[in-house]
MIDOSE-1310 file (N, C-alpha, C; in nm, 2 decimals, decimal comma, always signed):
residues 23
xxxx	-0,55/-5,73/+2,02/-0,61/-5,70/+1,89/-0,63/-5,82/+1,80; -0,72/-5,83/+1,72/-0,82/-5,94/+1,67/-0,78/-5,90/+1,53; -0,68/-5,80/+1,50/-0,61/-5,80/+1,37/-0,56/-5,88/+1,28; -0,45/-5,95/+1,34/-0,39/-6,08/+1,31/-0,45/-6,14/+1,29
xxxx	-0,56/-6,23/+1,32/-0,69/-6,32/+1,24/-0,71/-6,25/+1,16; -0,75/-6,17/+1,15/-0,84/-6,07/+1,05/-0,74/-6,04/+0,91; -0,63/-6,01/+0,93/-0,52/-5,97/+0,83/-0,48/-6,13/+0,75; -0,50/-6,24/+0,81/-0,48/-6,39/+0,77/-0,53/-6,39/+0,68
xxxx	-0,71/-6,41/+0,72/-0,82/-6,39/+0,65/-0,83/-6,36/+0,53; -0,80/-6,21/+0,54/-0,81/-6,13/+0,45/-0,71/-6,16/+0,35; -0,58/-6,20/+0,38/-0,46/-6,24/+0,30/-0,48/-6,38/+0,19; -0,55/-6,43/+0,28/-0,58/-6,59/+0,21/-0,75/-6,55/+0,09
xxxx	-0,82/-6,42/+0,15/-0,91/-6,43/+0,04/-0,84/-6,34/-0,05; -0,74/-6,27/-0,07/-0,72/-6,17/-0,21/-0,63/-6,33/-0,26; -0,55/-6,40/-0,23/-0,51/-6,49/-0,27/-0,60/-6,56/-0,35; -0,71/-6,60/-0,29/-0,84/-6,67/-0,35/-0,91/-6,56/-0,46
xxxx	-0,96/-6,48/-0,47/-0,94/-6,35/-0,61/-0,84/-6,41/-0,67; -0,69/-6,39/-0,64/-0,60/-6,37/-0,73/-0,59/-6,51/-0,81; -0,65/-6,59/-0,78/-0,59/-6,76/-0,83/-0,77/-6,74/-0,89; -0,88/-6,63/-0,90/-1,01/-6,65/-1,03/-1,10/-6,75/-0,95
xxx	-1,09/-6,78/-0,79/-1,21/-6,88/-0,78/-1,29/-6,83/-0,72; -1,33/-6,68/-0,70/-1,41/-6,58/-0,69/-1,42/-6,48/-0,79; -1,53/-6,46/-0,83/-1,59/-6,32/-0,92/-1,60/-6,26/-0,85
């Protein structure tokens, strides 16, 4: 399963939202 990349990913961009350096 190709999850684990995917769940990383996804972890580190709500992080990136959360810290405002995405609208």
């Amino acid at each position: 399963m190709a999850s684990l990349a995917t769940n990383k990913w996804y972890l580190r961009y709500l992080q990136e939202v959360a810290n405002g350096n995405l609208e």
